[in-house]
N, C-alpha and C positions, 0 to 999 in steps of 0.2 A: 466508600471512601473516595472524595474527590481525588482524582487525578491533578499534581501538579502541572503547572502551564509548562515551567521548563521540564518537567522531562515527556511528557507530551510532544514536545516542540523537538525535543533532541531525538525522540522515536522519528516522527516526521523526516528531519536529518537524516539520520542513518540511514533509512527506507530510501530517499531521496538520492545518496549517494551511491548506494547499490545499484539501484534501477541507472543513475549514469555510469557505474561502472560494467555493469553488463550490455549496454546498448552503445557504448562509447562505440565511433565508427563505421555502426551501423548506419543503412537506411532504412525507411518502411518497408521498402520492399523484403529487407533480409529480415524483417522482425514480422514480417507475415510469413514469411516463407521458412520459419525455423520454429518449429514445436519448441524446443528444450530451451530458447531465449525466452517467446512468450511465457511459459510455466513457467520459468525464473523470476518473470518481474513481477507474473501476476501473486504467485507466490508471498511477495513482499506485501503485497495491498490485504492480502487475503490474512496472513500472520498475523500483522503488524496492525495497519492503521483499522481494519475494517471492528478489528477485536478493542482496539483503544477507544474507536468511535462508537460503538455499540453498547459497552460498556458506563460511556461516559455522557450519554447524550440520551434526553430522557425519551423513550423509545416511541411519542406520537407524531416526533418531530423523523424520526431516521424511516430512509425512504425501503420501501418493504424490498427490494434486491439486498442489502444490506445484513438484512436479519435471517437469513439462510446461513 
């Protein structure tokens, strides 16, 4: 079943908004240097978009990291 564009696009958002609200204030440096922020954001990629895009994207085109 195709995934609609807008709620695709609203997943993207959300994911989006998250990751700026957990890095909000940070710098690199504190986003290297903190286990529990990187799991948070990577978290979001790895739920969200990696499962939307996998799912919806015919699999000779998604690059092989993705498909883990």
């Amino acid at each position: 079943m195709p995934l609609e564009p807008n709620k695709y696009l609203y997943d993207i958002q959300e994911v989006a908004s998250r990751i700026v609200g957990f890095t909000s204030g940070k710098t690199l440096d504190d986003y290297r240097a903190n286990a529990m922020l990187r799991s948070a954001v990577e978290r979001q990629f790895d739920e969200r978009l990696r499962a939307r895009f996998r799912r919806h994207v015919h699999p000779k085109r998604v690059p092989p990291e993705f498909m883990s």
